[in-house]
KOLGUSE-711752 format. One record per residue (C-alpha): residue in three letters; chain; x, y, z. Coordinates in Angstrom, 1 decimal, padded with zeros to 4 digits. Each point is the difference from the previous one (the first is absolute). Layout:
KOLGUSE-711752
atom type = ala | mol = A | east = X | north = Y | up = Z
...
END
This chain:
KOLGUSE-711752
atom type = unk | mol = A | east = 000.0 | north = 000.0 | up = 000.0
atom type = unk | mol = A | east = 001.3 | north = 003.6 | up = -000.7
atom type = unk | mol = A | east = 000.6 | north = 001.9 | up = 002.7
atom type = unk | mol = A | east = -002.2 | north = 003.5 | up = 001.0
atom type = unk | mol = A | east = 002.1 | north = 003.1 | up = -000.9
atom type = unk | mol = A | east = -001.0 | north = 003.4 | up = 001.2
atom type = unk | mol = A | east = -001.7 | north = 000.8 | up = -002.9
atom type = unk | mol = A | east = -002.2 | north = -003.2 | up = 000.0
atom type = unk | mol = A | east = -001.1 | north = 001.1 | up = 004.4
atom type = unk | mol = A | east = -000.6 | north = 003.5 | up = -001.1
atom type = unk | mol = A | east = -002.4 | north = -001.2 | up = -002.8
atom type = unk | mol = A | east = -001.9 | north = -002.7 | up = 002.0
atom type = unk | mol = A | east = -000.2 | north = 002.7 | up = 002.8
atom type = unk | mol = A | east = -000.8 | north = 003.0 | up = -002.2
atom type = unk | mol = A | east = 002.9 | north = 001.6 | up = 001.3
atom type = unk | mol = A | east = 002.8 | north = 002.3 | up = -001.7
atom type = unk | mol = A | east = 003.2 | north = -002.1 | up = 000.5
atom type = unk | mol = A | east = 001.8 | north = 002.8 | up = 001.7
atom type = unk | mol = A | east = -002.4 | north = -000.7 | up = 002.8
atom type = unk | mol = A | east = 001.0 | north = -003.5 | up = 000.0
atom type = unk | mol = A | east = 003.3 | north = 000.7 | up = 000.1
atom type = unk | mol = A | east = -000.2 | north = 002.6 | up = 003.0
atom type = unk | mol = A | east = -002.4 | north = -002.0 | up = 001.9
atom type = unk | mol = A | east = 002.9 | north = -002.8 | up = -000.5
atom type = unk | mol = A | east = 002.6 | north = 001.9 | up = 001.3
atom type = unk | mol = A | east = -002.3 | north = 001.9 | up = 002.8
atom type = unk | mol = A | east = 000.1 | north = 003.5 | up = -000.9
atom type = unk | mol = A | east = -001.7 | north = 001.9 | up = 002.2
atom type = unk | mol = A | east = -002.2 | north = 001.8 | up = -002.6
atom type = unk | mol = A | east = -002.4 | north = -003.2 | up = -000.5
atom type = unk | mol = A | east = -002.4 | north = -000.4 | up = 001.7
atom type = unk | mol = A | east = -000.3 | north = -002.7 | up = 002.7
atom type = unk | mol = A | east = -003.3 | north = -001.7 | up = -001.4
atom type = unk | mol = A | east = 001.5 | north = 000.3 | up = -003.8
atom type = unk | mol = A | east = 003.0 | north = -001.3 | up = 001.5
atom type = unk | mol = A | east = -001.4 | north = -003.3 | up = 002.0
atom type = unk | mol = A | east = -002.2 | north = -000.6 | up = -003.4
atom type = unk | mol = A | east = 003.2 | north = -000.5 | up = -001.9
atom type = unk | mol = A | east = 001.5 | north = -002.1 | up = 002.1
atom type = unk | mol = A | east = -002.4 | north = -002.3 | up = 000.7
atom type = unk | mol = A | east = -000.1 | north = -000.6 | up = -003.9
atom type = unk | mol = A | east = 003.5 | north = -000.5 | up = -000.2
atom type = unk | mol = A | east = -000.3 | north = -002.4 | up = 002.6
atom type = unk | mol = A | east = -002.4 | north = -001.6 | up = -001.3
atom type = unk | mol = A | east = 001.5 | north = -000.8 | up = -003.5
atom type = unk | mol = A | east = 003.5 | north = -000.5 | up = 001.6
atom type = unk | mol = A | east = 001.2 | north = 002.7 | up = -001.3
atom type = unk | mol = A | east = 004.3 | north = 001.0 | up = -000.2
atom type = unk | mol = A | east = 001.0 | north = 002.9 | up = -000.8
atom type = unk | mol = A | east = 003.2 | north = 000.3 | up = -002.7
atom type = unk | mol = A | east = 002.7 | north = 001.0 | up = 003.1
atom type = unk | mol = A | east = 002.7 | north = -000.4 | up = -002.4
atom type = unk | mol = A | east = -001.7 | north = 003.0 | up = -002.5
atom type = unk | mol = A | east = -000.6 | north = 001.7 | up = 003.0
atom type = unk | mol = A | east = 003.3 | north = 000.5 | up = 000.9
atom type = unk | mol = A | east = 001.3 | north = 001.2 | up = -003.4
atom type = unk | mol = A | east = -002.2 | north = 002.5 | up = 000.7
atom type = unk | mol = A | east = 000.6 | north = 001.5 | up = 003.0
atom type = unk | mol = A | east = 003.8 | north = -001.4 | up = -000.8
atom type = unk | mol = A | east = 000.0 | north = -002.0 | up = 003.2
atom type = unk | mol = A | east = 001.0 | north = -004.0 | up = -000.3
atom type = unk | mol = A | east = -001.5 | north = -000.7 | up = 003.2
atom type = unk | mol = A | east = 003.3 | north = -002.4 | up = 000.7
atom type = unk | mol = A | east = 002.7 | north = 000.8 | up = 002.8
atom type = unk | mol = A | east = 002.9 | north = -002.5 | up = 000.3
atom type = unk | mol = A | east = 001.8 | north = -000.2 | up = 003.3
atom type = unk | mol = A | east = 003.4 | north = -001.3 | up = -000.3
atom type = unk | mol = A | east = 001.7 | north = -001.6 | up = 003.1
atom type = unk | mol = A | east = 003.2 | north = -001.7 | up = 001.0
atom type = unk | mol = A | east = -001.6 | north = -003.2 | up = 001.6
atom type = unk | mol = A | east = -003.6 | north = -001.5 | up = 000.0
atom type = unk | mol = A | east = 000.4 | north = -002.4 | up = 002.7
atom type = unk | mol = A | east = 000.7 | north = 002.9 | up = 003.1
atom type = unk | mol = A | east = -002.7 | north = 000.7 | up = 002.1
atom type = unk | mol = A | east = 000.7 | north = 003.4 | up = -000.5
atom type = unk | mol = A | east = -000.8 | north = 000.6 | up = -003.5
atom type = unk | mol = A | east = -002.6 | north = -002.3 | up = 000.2
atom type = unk | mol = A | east = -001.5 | north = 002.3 | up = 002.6
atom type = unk | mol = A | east = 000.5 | north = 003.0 | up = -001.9
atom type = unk | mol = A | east = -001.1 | north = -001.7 | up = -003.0
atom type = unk | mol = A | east = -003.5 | north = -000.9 | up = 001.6
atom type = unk | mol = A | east = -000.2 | north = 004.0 | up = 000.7
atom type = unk | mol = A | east = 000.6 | north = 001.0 | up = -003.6
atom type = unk | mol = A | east = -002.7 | north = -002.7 | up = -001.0
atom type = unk | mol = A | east = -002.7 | north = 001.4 | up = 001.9
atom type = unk | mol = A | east = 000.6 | north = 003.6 | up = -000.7
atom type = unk | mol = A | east = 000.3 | north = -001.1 | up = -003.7
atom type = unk | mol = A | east = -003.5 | north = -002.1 | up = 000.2
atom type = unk | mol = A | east = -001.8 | north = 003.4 | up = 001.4
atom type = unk | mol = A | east = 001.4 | north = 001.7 | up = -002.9
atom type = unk | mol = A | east = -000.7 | north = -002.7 | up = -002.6
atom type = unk | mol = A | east = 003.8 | north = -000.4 | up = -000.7
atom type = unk | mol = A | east = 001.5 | north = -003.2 | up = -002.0
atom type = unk | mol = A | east = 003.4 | north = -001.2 | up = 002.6
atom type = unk | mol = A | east = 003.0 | north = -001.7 | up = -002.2
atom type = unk | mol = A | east = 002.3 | north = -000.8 | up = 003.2
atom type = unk | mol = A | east = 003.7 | north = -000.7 | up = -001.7
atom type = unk | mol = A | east = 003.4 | north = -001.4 | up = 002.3
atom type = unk | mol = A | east = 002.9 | north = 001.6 | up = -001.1
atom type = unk | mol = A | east = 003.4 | north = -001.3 | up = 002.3
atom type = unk | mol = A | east = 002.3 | north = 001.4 | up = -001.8
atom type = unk | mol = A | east = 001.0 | north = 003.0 | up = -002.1
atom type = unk | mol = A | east = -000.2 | north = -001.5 | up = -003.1
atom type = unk | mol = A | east = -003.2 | north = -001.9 | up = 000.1
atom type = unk | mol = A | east = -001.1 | north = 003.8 | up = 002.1
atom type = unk | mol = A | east = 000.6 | north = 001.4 | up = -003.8
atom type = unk | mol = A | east = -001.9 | north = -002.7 | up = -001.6
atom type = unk | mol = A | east = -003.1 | north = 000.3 | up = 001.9
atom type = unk | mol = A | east = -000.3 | north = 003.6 | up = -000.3
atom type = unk | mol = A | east = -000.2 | north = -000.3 | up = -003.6
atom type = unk | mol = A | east = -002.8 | north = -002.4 | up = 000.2
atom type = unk | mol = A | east = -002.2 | north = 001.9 | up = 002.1
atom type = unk | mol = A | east = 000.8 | north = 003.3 | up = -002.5
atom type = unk | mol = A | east = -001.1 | north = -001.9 | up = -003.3
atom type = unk | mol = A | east = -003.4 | north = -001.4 | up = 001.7
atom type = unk | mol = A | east = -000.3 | north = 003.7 | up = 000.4
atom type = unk | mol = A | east = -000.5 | north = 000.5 | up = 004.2
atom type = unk | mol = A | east = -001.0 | north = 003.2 | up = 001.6
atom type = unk | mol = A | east = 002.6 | north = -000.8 | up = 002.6
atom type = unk | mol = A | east = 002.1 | north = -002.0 | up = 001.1
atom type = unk | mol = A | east = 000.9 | north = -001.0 | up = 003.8
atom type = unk | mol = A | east = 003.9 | north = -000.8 | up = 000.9
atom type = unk | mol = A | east = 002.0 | north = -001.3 | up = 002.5
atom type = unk | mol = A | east = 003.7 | north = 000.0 | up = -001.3
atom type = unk | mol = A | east = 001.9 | north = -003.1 | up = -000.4
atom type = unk | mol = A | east = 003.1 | north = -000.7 | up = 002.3
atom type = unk | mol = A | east = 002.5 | north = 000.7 | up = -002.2
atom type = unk | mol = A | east = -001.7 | north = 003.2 | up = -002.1
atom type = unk | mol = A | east = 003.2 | north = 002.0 | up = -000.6
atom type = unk | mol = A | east = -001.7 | north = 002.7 | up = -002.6
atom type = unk | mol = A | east = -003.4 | north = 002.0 | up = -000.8
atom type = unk | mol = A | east = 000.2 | north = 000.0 | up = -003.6
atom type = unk | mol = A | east = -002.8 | north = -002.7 | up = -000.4
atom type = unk | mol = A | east = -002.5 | north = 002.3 | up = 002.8
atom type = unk | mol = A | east = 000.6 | north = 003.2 | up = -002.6
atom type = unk | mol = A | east = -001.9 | north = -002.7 | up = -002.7
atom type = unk | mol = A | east = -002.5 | north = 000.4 | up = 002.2
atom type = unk | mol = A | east = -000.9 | north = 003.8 | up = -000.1
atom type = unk | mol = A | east = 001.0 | north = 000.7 | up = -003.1
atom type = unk | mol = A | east = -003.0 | north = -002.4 | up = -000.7
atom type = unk | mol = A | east = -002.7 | north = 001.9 | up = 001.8
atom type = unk | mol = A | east = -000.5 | north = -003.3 | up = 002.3
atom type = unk | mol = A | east = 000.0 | north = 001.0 | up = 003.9
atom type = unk | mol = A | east = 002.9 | north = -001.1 | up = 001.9
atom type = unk | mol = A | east = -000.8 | north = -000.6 | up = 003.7
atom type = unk | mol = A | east = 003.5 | north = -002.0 | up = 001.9
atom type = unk | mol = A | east = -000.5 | north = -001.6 | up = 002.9
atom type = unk | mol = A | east = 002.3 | north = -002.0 | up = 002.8
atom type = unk | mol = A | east = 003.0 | north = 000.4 | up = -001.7
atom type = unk | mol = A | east = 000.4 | north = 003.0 | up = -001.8
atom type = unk | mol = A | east = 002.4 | north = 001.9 | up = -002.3
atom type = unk | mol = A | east = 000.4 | north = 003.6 | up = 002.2
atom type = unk | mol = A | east = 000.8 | north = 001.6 | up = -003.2
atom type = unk | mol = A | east = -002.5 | north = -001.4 | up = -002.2
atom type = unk | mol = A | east = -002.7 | north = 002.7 | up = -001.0
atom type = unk | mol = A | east = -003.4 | north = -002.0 | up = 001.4
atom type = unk | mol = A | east = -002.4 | north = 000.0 | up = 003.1
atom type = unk | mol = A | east = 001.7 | north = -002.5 | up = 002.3
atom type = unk | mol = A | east = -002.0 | north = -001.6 | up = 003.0
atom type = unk | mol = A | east = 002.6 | north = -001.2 | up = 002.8
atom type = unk | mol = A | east = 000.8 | north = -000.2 | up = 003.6
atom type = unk | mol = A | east = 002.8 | north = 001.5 | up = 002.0
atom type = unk | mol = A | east = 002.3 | north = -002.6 | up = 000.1
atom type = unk | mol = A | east = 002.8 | north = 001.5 | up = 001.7
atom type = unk | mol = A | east = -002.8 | north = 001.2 | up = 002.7
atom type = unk | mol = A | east = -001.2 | north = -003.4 | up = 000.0
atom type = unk | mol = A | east = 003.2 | north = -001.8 | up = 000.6
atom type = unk | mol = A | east = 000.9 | north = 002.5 | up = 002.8
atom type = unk | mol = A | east = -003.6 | north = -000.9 | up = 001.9
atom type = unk | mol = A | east = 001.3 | north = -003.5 | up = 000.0
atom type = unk | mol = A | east = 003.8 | north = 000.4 | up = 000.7
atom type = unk | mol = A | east = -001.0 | north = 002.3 | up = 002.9
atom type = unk | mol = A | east = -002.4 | north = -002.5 | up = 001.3
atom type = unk | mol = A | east = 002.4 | north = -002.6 | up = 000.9
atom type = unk | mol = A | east = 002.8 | north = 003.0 | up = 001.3
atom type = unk | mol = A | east = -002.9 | north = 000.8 | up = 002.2
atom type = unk | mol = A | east = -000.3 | north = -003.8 | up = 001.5
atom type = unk | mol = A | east = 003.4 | north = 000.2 | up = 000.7
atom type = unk | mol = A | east = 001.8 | north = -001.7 | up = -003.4
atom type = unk | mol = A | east = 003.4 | north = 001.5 | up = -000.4
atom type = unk | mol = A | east = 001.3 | north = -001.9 | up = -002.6
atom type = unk | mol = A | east = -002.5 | north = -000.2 | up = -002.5
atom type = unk | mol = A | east = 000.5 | north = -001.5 | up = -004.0
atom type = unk | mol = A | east = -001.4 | north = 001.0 | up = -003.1
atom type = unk | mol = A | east = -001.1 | north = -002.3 | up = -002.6
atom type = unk | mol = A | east = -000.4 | north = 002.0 | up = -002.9
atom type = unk | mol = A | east = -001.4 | north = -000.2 | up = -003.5
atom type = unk | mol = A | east = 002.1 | north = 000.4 | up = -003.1
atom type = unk | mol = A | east = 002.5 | north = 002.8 | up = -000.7
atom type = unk | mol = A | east = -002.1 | north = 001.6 | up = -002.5
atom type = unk | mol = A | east = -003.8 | north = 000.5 | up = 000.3
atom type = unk | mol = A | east = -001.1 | north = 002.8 | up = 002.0
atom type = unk | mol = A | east = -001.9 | north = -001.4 | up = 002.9
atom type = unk | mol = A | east = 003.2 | north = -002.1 | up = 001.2
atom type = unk | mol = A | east = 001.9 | north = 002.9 | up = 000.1
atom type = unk | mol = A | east = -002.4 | north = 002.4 | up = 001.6
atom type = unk | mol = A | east = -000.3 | north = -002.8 | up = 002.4
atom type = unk | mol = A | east = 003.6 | north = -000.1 | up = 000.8
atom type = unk | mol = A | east = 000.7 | north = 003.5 | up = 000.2
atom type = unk | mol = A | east = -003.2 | north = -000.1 | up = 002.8
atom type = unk | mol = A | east = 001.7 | north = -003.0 | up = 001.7
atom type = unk | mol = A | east = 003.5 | north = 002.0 | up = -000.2
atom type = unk | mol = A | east = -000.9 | north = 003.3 | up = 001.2
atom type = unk | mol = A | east = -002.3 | north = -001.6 | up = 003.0
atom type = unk | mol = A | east = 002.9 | north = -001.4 | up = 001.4
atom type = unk | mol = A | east = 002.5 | north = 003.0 | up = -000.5
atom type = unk | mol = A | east = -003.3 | north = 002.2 | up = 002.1
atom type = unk | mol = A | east = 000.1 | north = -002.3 | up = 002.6
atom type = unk | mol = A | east = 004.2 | north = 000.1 | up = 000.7
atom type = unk | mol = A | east = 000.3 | north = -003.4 | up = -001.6
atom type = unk | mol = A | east = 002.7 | north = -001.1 | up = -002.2
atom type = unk | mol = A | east = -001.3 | north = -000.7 | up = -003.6
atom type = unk | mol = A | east = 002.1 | north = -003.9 | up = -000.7
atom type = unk | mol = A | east = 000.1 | north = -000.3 | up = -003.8
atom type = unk | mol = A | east = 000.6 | north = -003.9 | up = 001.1
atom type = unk | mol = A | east = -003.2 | north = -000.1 | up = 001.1
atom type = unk | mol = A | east = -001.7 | north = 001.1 | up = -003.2
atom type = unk | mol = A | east = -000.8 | north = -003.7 | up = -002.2
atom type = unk | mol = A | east = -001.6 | north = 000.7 | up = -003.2
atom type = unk | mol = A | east = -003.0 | north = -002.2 | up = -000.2
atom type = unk | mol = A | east = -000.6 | north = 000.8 | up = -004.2
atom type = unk | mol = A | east = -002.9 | north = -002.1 | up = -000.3
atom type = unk | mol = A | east = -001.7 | north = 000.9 | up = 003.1
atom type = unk | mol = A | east = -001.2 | north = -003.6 | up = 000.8
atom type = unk | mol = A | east = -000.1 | north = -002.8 | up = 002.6
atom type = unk | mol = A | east = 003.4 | north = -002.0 | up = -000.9
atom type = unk | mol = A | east = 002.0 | north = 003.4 | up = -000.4
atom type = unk | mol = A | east = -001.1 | north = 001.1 | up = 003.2
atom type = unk | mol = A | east = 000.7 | north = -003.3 | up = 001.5
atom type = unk | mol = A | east = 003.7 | north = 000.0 | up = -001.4
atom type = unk | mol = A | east = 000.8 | north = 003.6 | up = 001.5
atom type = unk | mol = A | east = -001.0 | north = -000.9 | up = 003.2
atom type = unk | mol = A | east = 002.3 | north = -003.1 | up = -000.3
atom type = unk | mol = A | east = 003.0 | north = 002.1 | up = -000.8
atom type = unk | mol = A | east = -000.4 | north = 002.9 | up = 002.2
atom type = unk | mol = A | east = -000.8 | north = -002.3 | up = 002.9
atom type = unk | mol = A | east = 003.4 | north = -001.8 | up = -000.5
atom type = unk | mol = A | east = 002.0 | north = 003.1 | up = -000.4
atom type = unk | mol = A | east = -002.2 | north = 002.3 | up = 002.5
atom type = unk | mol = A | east = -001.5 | north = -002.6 | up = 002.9
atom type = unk | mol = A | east = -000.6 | north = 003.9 | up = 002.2
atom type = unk | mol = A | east = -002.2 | north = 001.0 | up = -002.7
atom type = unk | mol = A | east = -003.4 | north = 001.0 | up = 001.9
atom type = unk | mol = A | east = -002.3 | north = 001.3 | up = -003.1
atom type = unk | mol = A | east = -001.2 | north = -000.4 | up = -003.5
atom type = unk | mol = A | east = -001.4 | north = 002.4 | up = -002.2
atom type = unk | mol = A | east = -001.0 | north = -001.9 | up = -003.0
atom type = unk | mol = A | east = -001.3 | north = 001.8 | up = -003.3
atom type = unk | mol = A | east = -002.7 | north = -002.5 | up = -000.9
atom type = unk | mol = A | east = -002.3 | north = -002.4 | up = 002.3
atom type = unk | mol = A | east = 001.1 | north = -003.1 | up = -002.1
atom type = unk | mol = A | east = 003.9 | north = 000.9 | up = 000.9
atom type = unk | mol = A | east = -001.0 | north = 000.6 | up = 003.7
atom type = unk | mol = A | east = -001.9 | north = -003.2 | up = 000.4
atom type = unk | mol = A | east = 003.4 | north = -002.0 | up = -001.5
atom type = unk | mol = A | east = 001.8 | north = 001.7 | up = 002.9
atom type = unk | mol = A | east = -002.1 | north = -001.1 | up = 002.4
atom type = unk | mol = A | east = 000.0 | north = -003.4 | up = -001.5
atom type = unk | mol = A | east = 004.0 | north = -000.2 | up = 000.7
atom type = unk | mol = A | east = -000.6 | north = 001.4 | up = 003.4
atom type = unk | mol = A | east = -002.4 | north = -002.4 | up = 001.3
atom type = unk | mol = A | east = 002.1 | north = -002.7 | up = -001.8
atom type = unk | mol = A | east = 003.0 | north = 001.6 | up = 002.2
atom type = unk | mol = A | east = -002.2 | north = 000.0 | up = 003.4
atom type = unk | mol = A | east = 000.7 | north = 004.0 | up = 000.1
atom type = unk | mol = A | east = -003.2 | north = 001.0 | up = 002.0
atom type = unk | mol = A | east = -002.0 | north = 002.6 | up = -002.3
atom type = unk | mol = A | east = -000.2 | north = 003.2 | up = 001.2
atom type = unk | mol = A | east = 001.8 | north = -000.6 | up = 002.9
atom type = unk | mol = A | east = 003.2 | north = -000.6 | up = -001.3
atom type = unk | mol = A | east = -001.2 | north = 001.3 | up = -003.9
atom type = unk | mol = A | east = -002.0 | north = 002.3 | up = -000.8
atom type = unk | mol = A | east = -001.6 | north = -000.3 | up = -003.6
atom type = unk | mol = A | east = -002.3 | north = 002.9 | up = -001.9
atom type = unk | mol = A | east = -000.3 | north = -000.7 | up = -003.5
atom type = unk | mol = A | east = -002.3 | north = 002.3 | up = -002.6
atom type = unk | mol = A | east = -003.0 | north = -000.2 | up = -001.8
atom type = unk | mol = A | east = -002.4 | north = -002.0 | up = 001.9
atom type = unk | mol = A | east = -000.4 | north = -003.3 | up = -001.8
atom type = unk | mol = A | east = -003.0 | north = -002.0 | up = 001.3
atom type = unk | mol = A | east = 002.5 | north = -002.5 | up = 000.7
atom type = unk | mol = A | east = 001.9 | north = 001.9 | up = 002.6
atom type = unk | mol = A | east = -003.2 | north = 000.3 | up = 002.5
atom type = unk | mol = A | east = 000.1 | north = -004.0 | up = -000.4
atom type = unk | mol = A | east = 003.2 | north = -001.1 | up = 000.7
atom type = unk | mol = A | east = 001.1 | north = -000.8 | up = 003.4
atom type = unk | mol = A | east = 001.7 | north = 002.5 | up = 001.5
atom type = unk | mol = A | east = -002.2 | north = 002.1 | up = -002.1
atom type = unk | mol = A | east = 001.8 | north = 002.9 | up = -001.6
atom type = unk | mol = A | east = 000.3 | north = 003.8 | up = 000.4
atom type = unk | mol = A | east = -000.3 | north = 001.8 | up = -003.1
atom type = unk | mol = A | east = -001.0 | north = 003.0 | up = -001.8
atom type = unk | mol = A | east = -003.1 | north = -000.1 | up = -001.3
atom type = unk | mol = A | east = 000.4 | north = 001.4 | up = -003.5
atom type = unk | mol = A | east = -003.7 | north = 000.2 | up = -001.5
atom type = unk | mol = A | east = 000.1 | north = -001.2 | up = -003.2
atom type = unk | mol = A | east = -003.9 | north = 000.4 | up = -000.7
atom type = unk | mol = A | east = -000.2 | north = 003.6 | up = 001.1
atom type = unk | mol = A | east = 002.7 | north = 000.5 | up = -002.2
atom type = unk | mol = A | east = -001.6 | north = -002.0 | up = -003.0
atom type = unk | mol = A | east = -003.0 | north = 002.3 | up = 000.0
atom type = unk | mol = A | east = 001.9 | north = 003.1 | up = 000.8
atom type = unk | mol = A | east = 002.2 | north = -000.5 | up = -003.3
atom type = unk | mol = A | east = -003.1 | north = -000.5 | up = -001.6
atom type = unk | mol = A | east = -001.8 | north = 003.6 | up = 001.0
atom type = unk | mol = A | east = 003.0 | north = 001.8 | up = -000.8
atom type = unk | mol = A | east = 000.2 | north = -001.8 | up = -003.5
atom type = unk | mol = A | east = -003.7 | north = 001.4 | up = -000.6
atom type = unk | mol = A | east = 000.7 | north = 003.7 | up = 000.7
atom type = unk | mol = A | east = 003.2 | north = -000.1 | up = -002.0
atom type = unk | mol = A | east = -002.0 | north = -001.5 | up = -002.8
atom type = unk | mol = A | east = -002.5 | north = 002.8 | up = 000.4
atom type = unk | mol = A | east = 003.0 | north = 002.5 | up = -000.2
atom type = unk | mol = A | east = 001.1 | north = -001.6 | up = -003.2
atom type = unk | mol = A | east = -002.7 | north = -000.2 | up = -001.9
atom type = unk | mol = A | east = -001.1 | north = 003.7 | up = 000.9
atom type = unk | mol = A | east = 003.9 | north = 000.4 | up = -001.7
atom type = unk | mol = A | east = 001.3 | north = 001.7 | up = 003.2
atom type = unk | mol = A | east = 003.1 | north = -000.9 | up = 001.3
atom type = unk | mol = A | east = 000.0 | north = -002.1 | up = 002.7
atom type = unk | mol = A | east = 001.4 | north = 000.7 | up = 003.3
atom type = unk | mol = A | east = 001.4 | north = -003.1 | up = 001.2
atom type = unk | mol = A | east = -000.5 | north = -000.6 | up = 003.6
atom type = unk | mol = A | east = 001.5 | north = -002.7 | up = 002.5
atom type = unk | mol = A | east = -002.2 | north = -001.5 | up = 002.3
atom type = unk | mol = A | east = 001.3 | north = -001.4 | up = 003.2
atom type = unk | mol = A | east = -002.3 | north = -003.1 | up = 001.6
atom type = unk | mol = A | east = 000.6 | north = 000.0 | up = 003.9
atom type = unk | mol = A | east = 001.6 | north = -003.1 | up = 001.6
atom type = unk | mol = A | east = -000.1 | north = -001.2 | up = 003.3
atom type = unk | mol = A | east = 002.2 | north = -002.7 | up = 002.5
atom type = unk | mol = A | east = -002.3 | north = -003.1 | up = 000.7
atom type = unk | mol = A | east = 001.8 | north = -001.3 | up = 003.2
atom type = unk | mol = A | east = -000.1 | north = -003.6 | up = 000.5
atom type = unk | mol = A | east = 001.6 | north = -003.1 | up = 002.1
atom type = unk | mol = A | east = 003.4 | north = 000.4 | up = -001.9
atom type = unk | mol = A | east = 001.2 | north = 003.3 | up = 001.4
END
């Protein structure tokens, strides 16, 4: 059977198809009786409307790709449930892309620009060295929002937390329980977050009069369970005094305390563990885990607002003035501090 176009529900309601059309997009100029009237007869003969001619248009795809470094993190996959929802109210297509590395980073972008997305949603890849590929993006008219881990020079709204502020709440915690010698297991060298995060680690112990110990620093790249495990193996050899562990990830915390409770060293008591993010894992485990609780659905929906208004700025062809949004975090304390 041949599907109803607007001409064919204008004509079987004796209706001008601009009314159609307007009642079908709510404008506020129909009336509500006209209005109910049409769309009980599209209802009726299961009527859909051509989304795709819509969007050419009012040049809008409808589409916006997120791009992230890992899918299986219960960060992203929190944020990611944010974006969802606020895309579903707005009646926006998802295409959710992994890029963990540069390279496939590039890739991916390109994808998302020839399906022709109103914006696209970024988390750089560890070991993002350049911006080149993130100017392809404006000089497309697509919206770049970045998120998590961000290029600070890259022209785009960004939607963050305060890392450095972060790590400092958690190194501080354990100063003020009385840890003295307290390690660092870190992310990589490059992304942002890991440094932020050991710059907050480093400068909370130099406030507090305590001797920053590069040989306590263990860089824990992946950020999961066996590296964390492994760190705590070697510092414990070569520092058995060590009384605290600030670990960039949940995962990398819980390996420590895996070694720990191998070892028989009593948790906090003798160790003191915060770790960062707030993994539904960590209030399971046993000691259960003090973290910071980095809220990865708040953040989801507020990358999605700001994407909407910068749209709006766009296609009004003003320039848009890029703002950063910072998303509070907070110190969940727990058994294992």
């Amino acid at each position: 059977m041949k599907s109803k176009t607007l001409k064919d529900i204008a004509k079987a309601l004796n209706l001008s198809v601009t009314t159609v059309s307007k009642a079908l997009n709510d404008y506020q100029d129909i009336s509500s009786a006209t209005k109910q009237r049409i769309l009980d007869y599209v209802k009726k003969v299961d009527f859909t409307p051509n989304t795709f001619a819509t969007s050419l248009r009012k040049k809008e795809s409808k589409i916006v790709g997120i791009i992230v470094p890992a899918m299986a993190h219960y960060f992203f996959s929190k944020l990611l449930q944010g974006i969802i929802e606020k895309a579903e109210e707005n009646n926006y297509l998802v295409i959710v892309l992994r890029s963990n590395n540069y390279e496939l980073e590039k890739i991916q972008i390109r994808r998302l620009l020839k399906q022709k997305v109103d914006g696209i949603f970024l988390s750089l890849a560890d070991n993002s060295y350049d911006i080149d590929h993130l100017e392809e993006i404006s000089k497309s008219d697509t919206v770049l929002i970045q998120f998590d881990r961000v290029s600070k020079i890259a022209q785009s709204s960004k939607v963050v937390i305060n890392d450095r502020e972060a790590a400092s709440t958690a190194v501080q915690h354990l100063i003020d329980r009385g840890k003295r010698k307290i390690a660092h297991f870190r992310g990589g060298l490059m992304p942002q977050v890991a440094i932020d995060r050991f710059i907050g680690y480093r400068k909370t112990l130099e406030k507090n009069g305590i001797e920053f110990r590069p040989d306590y620093v263990h860089i824990c790249e992946k950020g999961n369970e066996t590296q964390g495990y492994d760190a705590a193996q070697k510092l414990l050899k070569q520092h058995p005094d060590i009384d605290g562990i600030f670990a960039h990830t949940d995962m990398t915390a819980l390996g420590a305390i895996r070694y720990l409770k191998q070892q028989k060293i009593s948790i906090p008591e003798k160790v003191g563990v915060v770790g960062f993010s707030n993994w539904e894992v960590s209030a399971l485990m046993s000691p259960s885990l003090t973290t910071i609780d980095q809220p990865g659905k708040k953040m989801g929906k507020a990358i999605f607002s700001q994407f909407l208004k910068d749209l709006k700025t766009l296609k009004a062809k003003e320039k848009i003035e890029f703002k950063t949004k910072v998303i509070k975090t907070q110190l969940i304390q727990r058994q294992s501090s």
